[in-house]
N, C-alpha and C positions, 0 to 999 in steps of 0.2 A: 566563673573564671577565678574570681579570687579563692576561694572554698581550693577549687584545685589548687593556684597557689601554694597553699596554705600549706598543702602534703606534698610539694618538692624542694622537701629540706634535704640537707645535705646527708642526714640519717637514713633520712625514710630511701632516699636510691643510693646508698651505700648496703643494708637492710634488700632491699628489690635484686640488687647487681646478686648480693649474697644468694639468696632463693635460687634465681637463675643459673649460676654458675655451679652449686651443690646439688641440683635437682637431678640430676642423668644418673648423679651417682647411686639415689634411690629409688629412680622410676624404672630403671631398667637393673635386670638379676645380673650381671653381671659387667664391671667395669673394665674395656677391653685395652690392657698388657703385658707386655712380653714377658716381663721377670716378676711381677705383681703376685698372683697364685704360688710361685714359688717359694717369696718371704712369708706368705700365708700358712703354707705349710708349714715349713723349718719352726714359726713360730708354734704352731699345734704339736710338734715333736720336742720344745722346747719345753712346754706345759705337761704334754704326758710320760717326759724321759723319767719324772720318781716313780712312778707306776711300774713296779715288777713283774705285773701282769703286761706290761706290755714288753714281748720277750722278742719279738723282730725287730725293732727300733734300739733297743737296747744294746743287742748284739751287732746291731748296722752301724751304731751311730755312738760318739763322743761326745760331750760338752766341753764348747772352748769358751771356759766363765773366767777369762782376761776380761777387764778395763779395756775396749781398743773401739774407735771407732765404729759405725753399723751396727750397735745396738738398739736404737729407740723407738725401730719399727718391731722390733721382733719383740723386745720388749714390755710395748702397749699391746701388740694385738694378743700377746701370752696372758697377760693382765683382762683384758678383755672378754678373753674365751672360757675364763672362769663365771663370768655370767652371760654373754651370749655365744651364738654360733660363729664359728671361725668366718661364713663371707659375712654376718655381721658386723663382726670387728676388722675388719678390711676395710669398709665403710664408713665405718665412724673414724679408722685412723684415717682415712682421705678425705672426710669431712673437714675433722680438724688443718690437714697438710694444707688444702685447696683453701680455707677459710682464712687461716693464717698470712699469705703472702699478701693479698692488696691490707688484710687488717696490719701486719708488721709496717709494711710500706708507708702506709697513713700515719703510724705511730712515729716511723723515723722522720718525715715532715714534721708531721705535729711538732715532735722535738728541736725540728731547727727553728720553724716558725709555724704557726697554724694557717699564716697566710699561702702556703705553699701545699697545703693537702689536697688541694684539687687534681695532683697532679699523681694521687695513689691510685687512682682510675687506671692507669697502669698497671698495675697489679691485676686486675683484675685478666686483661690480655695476657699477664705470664700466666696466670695461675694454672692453664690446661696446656701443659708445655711437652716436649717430645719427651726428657728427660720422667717426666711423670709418666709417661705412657709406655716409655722402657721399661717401667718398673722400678724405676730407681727413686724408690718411696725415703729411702733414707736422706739421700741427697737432696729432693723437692721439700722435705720439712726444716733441712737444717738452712735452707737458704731463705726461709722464714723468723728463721732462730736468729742469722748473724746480722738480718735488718733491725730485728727487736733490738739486738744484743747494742749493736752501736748505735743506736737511737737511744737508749739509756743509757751509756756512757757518753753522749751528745750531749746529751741532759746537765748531767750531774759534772761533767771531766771538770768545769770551773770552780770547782769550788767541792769537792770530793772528800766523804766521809768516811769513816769508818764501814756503817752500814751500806754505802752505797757498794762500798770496795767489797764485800761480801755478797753481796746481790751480785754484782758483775761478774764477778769469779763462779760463781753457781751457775749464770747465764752462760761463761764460758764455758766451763764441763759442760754444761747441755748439750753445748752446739760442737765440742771434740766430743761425745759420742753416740753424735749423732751422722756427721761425716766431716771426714778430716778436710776437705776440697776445701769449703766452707769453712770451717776452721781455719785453715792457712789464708786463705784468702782474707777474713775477716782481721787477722795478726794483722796480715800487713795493709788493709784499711787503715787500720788505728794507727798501724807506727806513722804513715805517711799522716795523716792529720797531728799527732803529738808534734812531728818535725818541723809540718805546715804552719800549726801555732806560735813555735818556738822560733821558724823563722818570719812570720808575719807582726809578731809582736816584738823583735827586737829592732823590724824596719821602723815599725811605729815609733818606739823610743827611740832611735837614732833619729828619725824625722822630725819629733819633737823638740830634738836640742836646738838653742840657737846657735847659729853660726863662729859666736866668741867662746862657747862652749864645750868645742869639738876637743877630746885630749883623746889620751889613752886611757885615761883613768875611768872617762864619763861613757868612752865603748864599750868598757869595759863593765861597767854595772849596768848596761844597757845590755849588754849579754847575761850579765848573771842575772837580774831578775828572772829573764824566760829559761833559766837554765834549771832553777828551783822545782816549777808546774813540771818541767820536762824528769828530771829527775826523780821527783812522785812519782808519775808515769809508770818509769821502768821498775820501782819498787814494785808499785800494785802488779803491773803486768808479768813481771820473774817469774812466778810459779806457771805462768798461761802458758811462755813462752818455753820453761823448761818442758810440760809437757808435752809440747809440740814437737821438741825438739827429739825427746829419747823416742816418741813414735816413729818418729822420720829416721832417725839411727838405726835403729829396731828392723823397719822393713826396709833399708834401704837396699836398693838393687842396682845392678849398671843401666844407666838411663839411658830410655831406648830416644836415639837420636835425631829420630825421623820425626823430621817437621811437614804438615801437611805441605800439600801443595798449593801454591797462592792461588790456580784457578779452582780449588778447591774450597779454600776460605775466603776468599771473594764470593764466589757464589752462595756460602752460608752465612757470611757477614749480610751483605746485599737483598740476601729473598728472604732475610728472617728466619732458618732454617727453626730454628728450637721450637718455633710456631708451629712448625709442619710435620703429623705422624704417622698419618694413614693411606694419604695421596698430596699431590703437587696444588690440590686444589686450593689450598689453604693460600697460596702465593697470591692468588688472585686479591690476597686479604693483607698479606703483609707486608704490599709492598704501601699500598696507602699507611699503613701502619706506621711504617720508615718514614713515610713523607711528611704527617702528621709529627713525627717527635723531629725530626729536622728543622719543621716549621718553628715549633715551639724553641729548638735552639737558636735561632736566626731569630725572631721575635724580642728571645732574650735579650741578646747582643746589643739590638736595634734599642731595646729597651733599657739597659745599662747607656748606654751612649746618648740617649736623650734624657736622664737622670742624670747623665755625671756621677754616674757609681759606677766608678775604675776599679774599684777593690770591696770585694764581698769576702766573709770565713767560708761561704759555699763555694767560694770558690773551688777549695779541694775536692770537691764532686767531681767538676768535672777536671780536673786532674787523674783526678782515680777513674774515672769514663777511658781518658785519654791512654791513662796506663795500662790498664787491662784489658783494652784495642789492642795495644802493642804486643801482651800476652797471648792475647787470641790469635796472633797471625805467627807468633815464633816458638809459642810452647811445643814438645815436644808431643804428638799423643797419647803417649803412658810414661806414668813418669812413677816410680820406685812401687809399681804395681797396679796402680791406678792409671785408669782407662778412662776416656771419654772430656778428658783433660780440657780440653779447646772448648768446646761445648758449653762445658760447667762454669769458664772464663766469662764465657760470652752473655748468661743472663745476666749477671752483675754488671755488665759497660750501660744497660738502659735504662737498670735500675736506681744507679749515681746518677746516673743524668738527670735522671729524675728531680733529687735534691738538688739541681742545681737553676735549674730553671727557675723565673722570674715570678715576681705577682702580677701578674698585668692588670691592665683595665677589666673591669667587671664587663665591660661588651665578650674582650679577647676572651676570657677566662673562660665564659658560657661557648663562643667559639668552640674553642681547646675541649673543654671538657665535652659536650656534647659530641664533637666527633669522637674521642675515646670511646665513649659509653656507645654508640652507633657500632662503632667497629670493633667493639669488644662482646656485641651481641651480634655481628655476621660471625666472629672468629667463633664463638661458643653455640651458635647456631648451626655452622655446618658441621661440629661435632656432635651434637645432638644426633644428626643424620646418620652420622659415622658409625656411633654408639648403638644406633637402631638396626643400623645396616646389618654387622656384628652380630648380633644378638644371637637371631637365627643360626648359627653356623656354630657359636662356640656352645649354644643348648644343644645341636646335633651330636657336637663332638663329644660331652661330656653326659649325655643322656643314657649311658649305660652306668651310672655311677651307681648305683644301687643295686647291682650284681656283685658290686667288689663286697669279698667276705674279711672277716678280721684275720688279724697275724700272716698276713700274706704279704707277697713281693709282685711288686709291677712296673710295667715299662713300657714307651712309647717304643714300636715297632719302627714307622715309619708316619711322618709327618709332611706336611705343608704350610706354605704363609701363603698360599693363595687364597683370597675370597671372592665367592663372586658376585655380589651385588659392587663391591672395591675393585675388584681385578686384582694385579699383583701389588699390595701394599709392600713401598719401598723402604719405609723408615725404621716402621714398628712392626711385628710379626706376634700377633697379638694371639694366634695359637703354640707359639713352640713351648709355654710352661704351662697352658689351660690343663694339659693333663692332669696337672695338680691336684685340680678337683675329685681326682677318685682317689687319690690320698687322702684326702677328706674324709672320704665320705667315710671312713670305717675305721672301727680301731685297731693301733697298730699296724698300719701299713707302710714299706719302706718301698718309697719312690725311688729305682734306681738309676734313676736318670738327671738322679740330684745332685744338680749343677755348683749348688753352695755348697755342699758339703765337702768340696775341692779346695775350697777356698779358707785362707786364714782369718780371715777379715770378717767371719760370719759367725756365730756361736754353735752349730750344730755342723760338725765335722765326721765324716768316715773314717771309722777305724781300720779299714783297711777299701781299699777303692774297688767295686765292685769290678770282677772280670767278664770276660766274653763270656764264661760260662754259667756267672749269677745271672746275666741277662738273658741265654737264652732258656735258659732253666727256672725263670719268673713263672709266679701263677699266673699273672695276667699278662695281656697284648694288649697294647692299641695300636690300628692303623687307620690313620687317617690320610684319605686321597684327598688329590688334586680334585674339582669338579670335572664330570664327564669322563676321568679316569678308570681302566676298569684294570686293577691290577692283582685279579686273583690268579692269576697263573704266578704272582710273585708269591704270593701267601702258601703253594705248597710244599714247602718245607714246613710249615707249620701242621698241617694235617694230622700226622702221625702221632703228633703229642698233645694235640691243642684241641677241644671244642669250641666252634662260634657258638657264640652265645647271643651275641647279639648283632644284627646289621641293619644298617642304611645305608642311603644312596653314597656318604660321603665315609661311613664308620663301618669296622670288621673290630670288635671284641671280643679277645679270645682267652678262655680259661683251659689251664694247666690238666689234661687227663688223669684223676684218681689213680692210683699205683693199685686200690684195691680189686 
């Protein structure tokens, strides 16, 4: 028993959580979502756009090599694909994304206190999040970025150097371009703690005076002290914040003004939606989930009031919990081009919260942490399931990829998000970009059903946006049906110009008739 002991250090199941949580990404060929393969792509079109041999990519496709946000996936896996295979470098960037958030998490504890890192076990339940499962790899790495990023200026804000001021500023660019959501959001972290500081250290000095004390003179350098630290502040921060700001200039748009609907955000605040990607099953998981970090705030509370600690600097945690609650229920859901607004609001309210919670009694803490770690392996266990379930269906769909020939054009026909070991997956639709993979597979092939290359905000943009009649005039087809569907009387309009090449129960791939 002691021998065991002995290996349930805080390392060794930080280390085990790690294993756990990164293994689905290796053991199974494919990690299943929605926009994931897509960034995959762009980023192997990114890498082989100097190649003049490659003359269909060329002619499809622009580089948009601005500075702008949505870089650092496309980025690394371009960087990557020079020594491994494109789903390779998928892999290791998701290795890094998913490994990053409870390890930032733990970092930002560690920073306020170390007695407080019990509570990055948390991290580890965001780590397999709906938003990762969308595909939105950018966004799932930078919200790893802006926990590192203010956990070192946590660190150092007291007493701030030169070097540190340079390290910060580098941490910032990382995290603007990597996604701006995260960015903005992290600005205003910081501003609300520099304010927080500024007004909790001039109560302090006003508390301190004695009562014969009190002038104008003495409020008065009871203000200017915290106005000095505050002042530094906005020197170091100027340049972050001008950033920020000519971005936001730059794409600003009329803000669309529709605010979800409260039984809309109640029910995603309440079931933990960000948790949930494939089915509803996952509720069954987070609603204990909720209960558990509610416990732990009411524990808190309990626990402050039986210390007599009326005032903590964590405080600001959960201030910032509190605020970006209030964000999550009134934010518009797209705001100057940016989609999925509320969402992105909403992992950062559990994450604060996090840092704010208490040190309890070493009974409580094993408590606390042991349920995390229990429920952080049902929630990563039934996506194990999930993951396996999958497998099958995106290897059928994507199982003619080695018919596709170089310098050609291809397009998804007709698709589905139905699965069926899943049924109808309602969050994520984890086949609409799989086609991707026959992009892959060969060189020079322009996907035309490429959804980023519409977009500003991505580096590989259309030169011109393919028409109805690049698509129906592709060399290749994919159709993929619903299960049990049999929808070849749709497919003849293809006849005339197309060979099957290849079919199953669920796929019809179809190549373009030689003109010879």
């Amino acid at each position: 028993m002691n021998r065991l002991l002995r290996y349930c250090t805080w390392k060794n199941l930080l280390v085990a959580l790690l294993v756990i949580h990164l293994a689905p990404i290796w053991i199974f060929p494919y990690f299943p979502t929605q926009d994931g393969p897509s960034h995959v792509y762009n980023s192997k079109v990114l890498k082989d756009y100097h190649d003049t041999g490659n003359r269909e990519i060329r002619e499809a496709y622009r580089l948009n090599l601005r500075l702008f946000p949505n870089w650092t996936s496309h980025a690394s896996m371009m960087a990557l694909m020079y020594v491994v295979p494109p789903t390779i470098a998928e892999k290791l960037f998701l290795t890094v994304t998913i490994a990053l958030l409870p390890l930032s998490l733990c970092y930002l504890l560690g920073a306020i206190d170390r007695k407080y890192v019990l509570f990055s076990l948390i991290g580890f339940i965001f780590s397999h999040h709906n938003l990762l499962h969308m595909g939105f790899y950018n966004f799932a790495l930078s919200v790893s970025l802006a926990l590192f990023t203010l956990g070192y200026w946590w660190k150092h804000r007291g007493d701030i150097q030169v070097r540190q001021i340079v390290v910060l500023n580098v941490l910032l660019v990382l995290t603007y371009v990597t996604h701006f959501g995260s960015y903005a959001l992290l600005l205003a972290a910081m501003a609300v703690i520099a304010l927080f500081d500024f007004v909790s250290g001039t109560v302090k000095n006003l508390w301190g005076l004695k009562p014969t004390g009190f002038s104008g003179l003495s409020v008065w350098r009871a203000i200017r002290t915290q106005l000095v630290p505050l002042g530094v502040y906005a020197g170091y921060m100027l340049v972050a914040h001008i950033l920020g700001l000519i971005y936001f200039l730059r794409t600003l748009q009329p803000f669309d003004e529709t605010v979800p609907e409260m039984a809309w955000s109640s029910n995603y605040f309440w079931n933990m939606l960000i948790l949930v990607s494939y089915t509803d099953w996952h509720v069954y998981v987070t609603r204990p989930i909720l209960g558990v970090l509610f416990a732990a705030a009411l524990a808190t509370i309990v626990h402050r009031i039986w210390k007599r600690q009326w005032f903590s600097e964590r405080d600001v945690f959960l201030l910032l919990a509190i605020m970006f609650t209030v964000l999550f229920f009134t934010s518009p859901s797209n705001q100057s081009g940016g989609s999925w607004v509320n969402q992105r609001i909403y992992i950062f309210i559990f994450l604060f919260l996090a840092a704010w919670f208490a040190a309890f009694h070493r009974s409580l803490r094993y408590i606390f942490g042991g349920a995390l770690v229990i429920l952080s392996l049902i929630h990563i266990g039934r996506y194990y399931y999930e993951y396996g379930a999958l497998q099958s269906e995106i290897s059928e769909q994507v199982a003619a990829t080695k018919l596709i020939k170089p310098h050609s054009t291809f397009v998804l026909g007709d698709g589905s998000g139905l699965s069926e070991p899943l049924g109808d997956v309602k969050y994520v639709d984890p086949f609409h970009h799989s086609p991707c993979y026959y992009a892959l597979a060969a060189k020079d092939v322009v996907y035309l059903g490429n959804y980023e290359a519409r977009i500003h905000y991505f580096p590989v943009n259309w030169k011109s946006h393919p028409t109805k009649e690049d698509k129906a005039n592709a060399d290749y087809v994919l159709i993929w049906h619903d299960p049990g569907d049999n929808k070849d009387k749709d497919l003849e309009k293809y006849w005339d110009r197309y060979n099957l090449v290849h079919s199953s129960r669920r796929v019809k791939f179809l190549e373009l008739k030689s003109n010879e």
